[in-house]
VOBA-136531 format. One record per residue (C-alpha): x, y, z; residue in three letters. Coordinates in pm, whole numbers, plus 50000, padded with zeros to 5 digits. Layout:
REM residues N
@c1->X&c2->Y&c3->Z&aa->ala
...
***
This chain:
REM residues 319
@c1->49553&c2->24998&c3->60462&aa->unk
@c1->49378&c2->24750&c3->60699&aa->unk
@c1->49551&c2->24537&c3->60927&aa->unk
@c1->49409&c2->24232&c3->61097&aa->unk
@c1->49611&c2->24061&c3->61342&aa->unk
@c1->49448&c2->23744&c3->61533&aa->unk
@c1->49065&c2->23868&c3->61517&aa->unk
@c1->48859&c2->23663&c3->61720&aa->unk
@c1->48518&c2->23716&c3->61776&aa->unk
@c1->48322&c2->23464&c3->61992&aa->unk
@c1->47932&c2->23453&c3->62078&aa->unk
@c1->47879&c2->23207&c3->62366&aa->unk
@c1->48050&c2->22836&c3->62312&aa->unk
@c1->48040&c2->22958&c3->61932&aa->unk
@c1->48336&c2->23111&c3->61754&aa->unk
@c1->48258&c2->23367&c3->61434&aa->unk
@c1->48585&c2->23481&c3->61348&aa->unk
@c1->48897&c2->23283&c3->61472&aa->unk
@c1->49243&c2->23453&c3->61468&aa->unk
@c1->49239&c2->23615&c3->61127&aa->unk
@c1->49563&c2->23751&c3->61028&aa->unk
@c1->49552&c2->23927&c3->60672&aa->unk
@c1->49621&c2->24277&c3->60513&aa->unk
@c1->49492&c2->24457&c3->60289&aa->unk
@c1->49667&c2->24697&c3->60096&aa->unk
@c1->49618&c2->25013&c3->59854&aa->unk
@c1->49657&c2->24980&c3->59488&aa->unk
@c1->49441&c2->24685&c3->59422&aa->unk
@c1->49082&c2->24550&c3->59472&aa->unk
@c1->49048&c2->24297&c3->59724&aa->unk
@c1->48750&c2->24016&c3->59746&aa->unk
@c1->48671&c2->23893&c3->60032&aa->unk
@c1->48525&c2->23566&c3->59966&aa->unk
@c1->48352&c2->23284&c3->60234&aa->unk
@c1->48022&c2->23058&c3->60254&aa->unk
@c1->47735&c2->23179&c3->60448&aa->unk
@c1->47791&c2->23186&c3->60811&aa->unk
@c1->48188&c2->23214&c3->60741&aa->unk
@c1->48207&c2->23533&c3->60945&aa->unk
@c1->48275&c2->23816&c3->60699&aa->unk
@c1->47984&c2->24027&c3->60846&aa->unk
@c1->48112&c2->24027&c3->61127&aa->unk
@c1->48487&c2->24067&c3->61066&aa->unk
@c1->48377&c2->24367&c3->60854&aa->unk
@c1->48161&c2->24499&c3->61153&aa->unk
@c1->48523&c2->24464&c3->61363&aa->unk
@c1->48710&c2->24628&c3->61118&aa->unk
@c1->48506&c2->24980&c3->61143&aa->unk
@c1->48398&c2->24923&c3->61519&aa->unk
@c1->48052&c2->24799&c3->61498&aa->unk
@c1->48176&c2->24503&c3->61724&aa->unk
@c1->48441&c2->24444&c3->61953&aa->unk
@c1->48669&c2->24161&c3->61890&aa->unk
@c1->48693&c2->23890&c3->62207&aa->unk
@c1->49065&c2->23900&c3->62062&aa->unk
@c1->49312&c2->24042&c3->61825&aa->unk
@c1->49340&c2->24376&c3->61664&aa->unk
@c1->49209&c2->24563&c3->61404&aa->unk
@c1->49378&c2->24910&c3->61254&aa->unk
@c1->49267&c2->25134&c3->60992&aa->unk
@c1->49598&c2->25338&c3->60836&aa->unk
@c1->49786&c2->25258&c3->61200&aa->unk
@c1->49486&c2->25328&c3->61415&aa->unk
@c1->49177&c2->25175&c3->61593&aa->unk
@c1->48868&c2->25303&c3->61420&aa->unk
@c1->48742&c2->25455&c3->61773&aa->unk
@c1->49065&c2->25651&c3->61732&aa->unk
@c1->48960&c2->25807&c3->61417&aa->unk
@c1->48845&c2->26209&c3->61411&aa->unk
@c1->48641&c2->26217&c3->61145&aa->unk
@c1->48602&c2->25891&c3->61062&aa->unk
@c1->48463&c2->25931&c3->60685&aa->unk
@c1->48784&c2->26069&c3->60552&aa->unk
@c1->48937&c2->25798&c3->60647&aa->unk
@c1->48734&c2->25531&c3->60510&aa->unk
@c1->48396&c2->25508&c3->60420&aa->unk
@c1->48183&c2->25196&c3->60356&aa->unk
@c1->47894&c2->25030&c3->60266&aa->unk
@c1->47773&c2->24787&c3->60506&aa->unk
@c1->47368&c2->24778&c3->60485&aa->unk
@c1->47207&c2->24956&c3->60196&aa->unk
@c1->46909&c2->25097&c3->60400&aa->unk
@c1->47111&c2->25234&c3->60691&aa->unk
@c1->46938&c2->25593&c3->60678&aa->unk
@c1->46587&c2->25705&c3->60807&aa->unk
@c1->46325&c2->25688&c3->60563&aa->unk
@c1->46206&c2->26014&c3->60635&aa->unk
@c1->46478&c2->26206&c3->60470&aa->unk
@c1->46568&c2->26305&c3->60143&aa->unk
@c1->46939&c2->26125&c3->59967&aa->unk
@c1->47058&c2->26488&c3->60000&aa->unk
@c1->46967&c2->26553&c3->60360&aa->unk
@c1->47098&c2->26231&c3->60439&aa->unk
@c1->47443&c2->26289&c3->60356&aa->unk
@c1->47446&c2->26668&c3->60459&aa->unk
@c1->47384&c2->26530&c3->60827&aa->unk
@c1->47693&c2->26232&c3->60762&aa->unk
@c1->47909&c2->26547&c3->60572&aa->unk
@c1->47839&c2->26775&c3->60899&aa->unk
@c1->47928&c2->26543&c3->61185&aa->unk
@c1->48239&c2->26468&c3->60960&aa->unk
@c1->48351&c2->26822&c3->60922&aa->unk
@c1->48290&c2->26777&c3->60546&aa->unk
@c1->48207&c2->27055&c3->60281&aa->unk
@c1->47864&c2->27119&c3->60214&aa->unk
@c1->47951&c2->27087&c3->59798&aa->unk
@c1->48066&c2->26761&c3->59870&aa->unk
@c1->47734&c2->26598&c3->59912&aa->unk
@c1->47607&c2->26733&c3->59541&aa->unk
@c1->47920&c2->26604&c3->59409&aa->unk
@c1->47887&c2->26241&c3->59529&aa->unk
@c1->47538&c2->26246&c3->59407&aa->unk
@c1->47623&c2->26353&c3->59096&aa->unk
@c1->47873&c2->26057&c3->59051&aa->unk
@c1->47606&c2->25799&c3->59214&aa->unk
@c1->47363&c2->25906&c3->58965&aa->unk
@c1->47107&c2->26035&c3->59177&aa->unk
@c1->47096&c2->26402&c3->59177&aa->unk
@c1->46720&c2->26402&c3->59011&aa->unk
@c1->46590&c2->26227&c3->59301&aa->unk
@c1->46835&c2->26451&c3->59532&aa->unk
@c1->46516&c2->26586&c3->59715&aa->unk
@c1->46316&c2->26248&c3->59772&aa->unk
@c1->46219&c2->26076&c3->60028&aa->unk
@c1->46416&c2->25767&c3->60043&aa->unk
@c1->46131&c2->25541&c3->60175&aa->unk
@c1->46042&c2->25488&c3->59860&aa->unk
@c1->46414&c2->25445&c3->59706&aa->unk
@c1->46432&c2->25072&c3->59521&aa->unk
@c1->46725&c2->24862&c3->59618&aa->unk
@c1->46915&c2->24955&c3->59357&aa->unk
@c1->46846&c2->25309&c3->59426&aa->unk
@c1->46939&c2->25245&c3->59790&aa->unk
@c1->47249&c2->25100&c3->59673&aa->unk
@c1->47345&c2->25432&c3->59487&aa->unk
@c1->47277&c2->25596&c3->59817&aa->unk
@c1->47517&c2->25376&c3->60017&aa->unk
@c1->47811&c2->25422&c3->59791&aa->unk
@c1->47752&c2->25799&c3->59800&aa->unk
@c1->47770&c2->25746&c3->60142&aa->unk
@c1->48122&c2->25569&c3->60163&aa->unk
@c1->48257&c2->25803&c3->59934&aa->unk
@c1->48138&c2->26116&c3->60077&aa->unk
@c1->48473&c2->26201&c3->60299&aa->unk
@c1->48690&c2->26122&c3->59960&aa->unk
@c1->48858&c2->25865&c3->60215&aa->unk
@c1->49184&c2->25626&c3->60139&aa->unk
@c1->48993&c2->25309&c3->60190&aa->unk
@c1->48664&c2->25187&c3->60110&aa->unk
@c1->48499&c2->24879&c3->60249&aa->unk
@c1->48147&c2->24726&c3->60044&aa->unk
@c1->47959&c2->24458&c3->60114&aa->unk
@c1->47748&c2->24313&c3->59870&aa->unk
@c1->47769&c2->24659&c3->59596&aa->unk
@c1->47559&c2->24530&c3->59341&aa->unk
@c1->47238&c2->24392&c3->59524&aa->unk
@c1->46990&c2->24552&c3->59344&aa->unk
@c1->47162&c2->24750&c3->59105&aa->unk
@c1->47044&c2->24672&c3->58689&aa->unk
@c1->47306&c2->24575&c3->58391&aa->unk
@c1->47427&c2->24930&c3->58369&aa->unk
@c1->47456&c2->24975&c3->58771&aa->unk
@c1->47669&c2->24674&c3->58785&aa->unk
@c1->47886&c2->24784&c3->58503&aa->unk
@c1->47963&c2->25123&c3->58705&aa->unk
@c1->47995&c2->25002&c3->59033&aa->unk
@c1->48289&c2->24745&c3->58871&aa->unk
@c1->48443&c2->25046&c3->58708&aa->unk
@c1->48437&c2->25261&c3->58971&aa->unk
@c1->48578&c2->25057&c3->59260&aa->unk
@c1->48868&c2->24975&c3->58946&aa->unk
@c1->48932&c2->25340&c3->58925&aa->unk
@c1->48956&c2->25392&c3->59307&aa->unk
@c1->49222&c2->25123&c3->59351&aa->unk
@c1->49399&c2->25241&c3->59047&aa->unk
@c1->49418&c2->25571&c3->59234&aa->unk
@c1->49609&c2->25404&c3->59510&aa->unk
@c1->49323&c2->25380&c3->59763&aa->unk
@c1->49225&c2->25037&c3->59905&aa->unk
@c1->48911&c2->24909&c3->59822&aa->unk
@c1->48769&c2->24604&c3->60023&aa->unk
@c1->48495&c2->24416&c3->59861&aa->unk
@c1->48244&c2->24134&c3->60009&aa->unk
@c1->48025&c2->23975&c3->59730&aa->unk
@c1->47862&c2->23631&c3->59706&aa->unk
@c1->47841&c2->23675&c3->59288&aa->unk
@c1->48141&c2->23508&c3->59172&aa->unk
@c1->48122&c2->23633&c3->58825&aa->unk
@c1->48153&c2->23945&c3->58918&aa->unk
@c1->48454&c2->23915&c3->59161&aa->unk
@c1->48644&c2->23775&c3->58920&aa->unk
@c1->48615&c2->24059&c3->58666&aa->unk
@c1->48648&c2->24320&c3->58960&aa->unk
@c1->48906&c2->24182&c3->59226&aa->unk
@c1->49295&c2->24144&c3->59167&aa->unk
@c1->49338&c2->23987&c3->59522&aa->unk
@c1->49122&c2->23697&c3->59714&aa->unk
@c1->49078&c2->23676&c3->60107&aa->unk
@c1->48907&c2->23346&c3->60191&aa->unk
@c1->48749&c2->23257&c3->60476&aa->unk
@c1->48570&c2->22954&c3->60619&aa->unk
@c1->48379&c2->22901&c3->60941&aa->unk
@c1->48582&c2->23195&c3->61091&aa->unk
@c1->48943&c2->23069&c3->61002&aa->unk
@c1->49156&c2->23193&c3->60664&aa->unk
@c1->49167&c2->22979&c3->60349&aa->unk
@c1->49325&c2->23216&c3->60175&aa->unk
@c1->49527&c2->23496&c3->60122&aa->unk
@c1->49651&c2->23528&c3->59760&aa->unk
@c1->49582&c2->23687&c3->59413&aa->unk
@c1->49301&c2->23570&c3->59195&aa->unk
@c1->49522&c2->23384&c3->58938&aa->unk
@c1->49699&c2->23197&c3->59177&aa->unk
@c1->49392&c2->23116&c3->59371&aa->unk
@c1->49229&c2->22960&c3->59077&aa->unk
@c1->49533&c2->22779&c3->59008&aa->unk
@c1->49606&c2->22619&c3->59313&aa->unk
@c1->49255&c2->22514&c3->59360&aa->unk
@c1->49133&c2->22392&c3->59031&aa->unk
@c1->49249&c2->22169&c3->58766&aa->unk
@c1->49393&c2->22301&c3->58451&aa->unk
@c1->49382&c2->22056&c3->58103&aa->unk
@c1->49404&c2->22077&c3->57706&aa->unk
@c1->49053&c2->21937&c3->57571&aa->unk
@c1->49211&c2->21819&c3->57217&aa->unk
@c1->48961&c2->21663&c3->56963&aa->unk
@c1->49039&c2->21500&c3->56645&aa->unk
@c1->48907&c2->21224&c3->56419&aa->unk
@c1->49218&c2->21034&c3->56416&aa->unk
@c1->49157&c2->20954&c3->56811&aa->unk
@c1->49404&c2->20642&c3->56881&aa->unk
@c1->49716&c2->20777&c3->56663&aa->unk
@c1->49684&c2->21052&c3->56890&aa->unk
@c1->49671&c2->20894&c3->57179&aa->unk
@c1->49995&c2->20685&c3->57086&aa->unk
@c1->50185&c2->21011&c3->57040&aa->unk
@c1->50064&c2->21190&c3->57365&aa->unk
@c1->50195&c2->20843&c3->57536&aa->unk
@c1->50508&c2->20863&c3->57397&aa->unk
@c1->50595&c2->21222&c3->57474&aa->unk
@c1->50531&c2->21134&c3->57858&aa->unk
@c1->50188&c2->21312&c3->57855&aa->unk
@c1->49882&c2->21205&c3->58106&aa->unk
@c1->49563&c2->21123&c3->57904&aa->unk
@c1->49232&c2->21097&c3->58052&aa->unk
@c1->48958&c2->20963&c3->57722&aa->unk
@c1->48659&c2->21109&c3->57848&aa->unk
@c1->48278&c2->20923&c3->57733&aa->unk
@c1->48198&c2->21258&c3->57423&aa->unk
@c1->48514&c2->21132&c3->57234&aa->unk
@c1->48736&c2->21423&c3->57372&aa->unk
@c1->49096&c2->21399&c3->57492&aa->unk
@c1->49231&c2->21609&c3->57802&aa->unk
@c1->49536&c2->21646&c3->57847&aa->unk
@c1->49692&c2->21755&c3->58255&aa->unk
@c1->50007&c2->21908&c3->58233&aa->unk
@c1->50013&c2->21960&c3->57849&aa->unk
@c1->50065&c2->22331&c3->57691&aa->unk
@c1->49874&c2->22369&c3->57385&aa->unk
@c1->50157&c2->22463&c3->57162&aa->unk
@c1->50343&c2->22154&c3->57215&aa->unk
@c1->50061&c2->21966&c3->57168&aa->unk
@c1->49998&c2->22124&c3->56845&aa->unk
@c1->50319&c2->22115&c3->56742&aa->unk
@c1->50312&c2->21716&c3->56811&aa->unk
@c1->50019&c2->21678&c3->56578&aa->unk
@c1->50153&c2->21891&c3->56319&aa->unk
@c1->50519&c2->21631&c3->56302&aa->unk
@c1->50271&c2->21360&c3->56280&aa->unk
@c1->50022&c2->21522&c3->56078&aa->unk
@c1->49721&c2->21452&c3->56283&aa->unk
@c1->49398&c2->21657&c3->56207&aa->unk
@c1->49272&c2->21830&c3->56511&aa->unk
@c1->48929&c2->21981&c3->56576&aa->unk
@c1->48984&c2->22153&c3->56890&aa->unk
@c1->49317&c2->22231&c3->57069&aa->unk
@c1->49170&c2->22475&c3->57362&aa->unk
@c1->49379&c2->22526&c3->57725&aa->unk
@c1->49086&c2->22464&c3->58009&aa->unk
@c1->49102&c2->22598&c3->58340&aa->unk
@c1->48818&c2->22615&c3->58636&aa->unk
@c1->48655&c2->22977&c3->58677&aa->unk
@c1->48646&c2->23136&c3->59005&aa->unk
@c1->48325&c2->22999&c3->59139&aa->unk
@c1->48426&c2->22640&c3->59110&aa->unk
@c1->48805&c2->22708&c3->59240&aa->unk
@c1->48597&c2->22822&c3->59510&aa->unk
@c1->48383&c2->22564&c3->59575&aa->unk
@c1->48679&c2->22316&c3->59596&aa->unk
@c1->48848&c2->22521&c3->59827&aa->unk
@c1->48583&c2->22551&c3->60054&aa->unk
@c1->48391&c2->22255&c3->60069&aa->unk
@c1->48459&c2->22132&c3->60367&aa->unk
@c1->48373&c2->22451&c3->60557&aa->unk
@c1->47986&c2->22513&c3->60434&aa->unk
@c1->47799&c2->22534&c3->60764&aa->unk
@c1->47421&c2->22519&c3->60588&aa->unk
@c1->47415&c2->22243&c3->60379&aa->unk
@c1->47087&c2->22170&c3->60125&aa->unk
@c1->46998&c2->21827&c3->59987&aa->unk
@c1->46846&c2->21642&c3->59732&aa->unk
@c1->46816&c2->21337&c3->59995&aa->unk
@c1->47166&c2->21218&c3->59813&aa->unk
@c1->47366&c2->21079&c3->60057&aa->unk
@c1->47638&c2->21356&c3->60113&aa->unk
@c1->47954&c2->21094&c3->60015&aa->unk
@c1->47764&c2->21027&c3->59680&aa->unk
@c1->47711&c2->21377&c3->59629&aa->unk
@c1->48059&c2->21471&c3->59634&aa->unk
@c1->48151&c2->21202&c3->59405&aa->unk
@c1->47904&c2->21401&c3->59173&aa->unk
@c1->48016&c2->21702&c3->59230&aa->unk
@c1->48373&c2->21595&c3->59155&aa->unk
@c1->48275&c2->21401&c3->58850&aa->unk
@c1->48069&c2->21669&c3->58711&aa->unk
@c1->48407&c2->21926&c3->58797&aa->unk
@c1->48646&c2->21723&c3->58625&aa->unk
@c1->48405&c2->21681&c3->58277&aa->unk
@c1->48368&c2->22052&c3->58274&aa->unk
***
């Protein structure tokens, strides 16, 4: 478990990180989600003592992570994916992290093994790819078999099948009761990996709830109903108390509506329908609502910035 109690983190006049408060806990995958600039590099540098917080406190299982013997066993992470000297082979890379950690020799082989890189075991790793790097630095976090893992940014790098593994196998860690702590800026892949959402913006927490109700709460969810007998519909959707909204294609959508009832409307009235499908944002633009108002590098089309939320809402709302 990591606990974050008022974590402030100040450089100069500006403030990074300003009194986070969250847990995470074992069990589950968490995402930690936040524009650029938000702070989560630097709350995750807090959390494993990389930087010192101007305020607040950070524990790992209880204690401070300068309090930790052996560190690795109790939680190992992936931070930057070419944190090792270039010099070295993967395996003699992780035999120096396994002996300062009073880890078993076997261990390193074994983590390599489930990484995928035991044929290039004895390479240099100056000339590793990114994705190979990235096999590397997960070998790394797991090498102490710890209760908590922390990644930032896993799949930078890694090809279809990498990214496919890397999903499963933070899955299988949390479903093994350890607590897995993710940082990723693909949103398609958070929401097929993480179960809860941390949210952060410019420092302060959005946030703190599980990926269905986060999408919820921050996105609009509609029936899109179309049907060739358009305005007898409509008069039966206003007389069962329903909001309409005609959109310019010829579709219907429906807030508040459950498809069934709908159907079942159309059905007493005998009303063909084309499409009867329940709509609901994905994570990315749940996101993007949420944290609009806390992106701190803004580009532009030389749109003026009121007109180009109007499109952006607009554009949200059709699809």
């Amino acid at each position: 478990m990591i606990e974050l109690e008022g974590l402030t983190k100040r450089y100069g006049e500006k403030v990074a990180v300003n009194n986070l408060t969250f847990t995470v806990r074992p069990g589950i995958v968490t995402g930690f989600l936040g524009p650029n600039g938000a702070g989560k590099s630097t709350t995750m540098r807090m959390m494993l003592g990389l930087d010192r917080p101007t305020a607040g406190d950070v524990r790992i299982d209880g204690k401070h992570y300068d309090r930790l013997k052996d560190p690795l066993t109790y939680i190992g992470a992936l931070l930057e994916a070419k944190a090792w000297h270039g010099g070295r082979s993967a395996y003699n890379h992780l035999l120096c992290l396994a002996q300062s950690n009073g880890i078993a020799k076997s261990r390193v082989r074994e983590v390599l093994e489930t990484v995928g890189l035991t044929a290039v075991a004895r390479k240099k790793t100056k000339g590793f790819s990114l994705g190979m790097g990235q096999r590397l630095g997960i070998a790394a976090a797991l090498l102490g078999d710890p209760r908590i893992l922390m990644f930032d940014e896993p799949v930078n790098g890694l090809d279809p099948e990498g990214i496919h593994w890397i999903r499963n196998l933070m899955k299988s860690l949390a479903a093994q009761g350890r607590t897995v702590f993710v940082s990723s800026h693909l949103m398609s892949e958070m929401a097929l990996t993480a179960d809860h959402l941390v949210v952060i913006g410019q420092g302060r927490l959005l946030a703190d709830t599980s990926m269905a109700d986060f999408i919820a709460r921050n996105s609009r969810s509609y029936v899109r109903i179309r049907t060739p007998q358009r305005e007898r519909l409509l008069d039966v959707l206003h007389w069962a108390g329903l909001t309409v909204v005609e959109t310019g294609n010829g579709t219907l959508e429906v807030d508040g509506g459950k498809p069934e009832h709908i159907g079942e409307l159309a059905a007493q009235y005998q009303i063909v329908l084309h499409e009867l499908s329940p709509q609901q944002a994905s994570l990315e633009e749940a996101f993007m609502q949420l944290t609009a108002e806390s992106v701190e590098y803004h580009a532009h089309d030389g749109t003026p910035p009121e007109q180009q939320r109007q499109q952006w809402g607009d554009s949200w709302r059709r699809n």
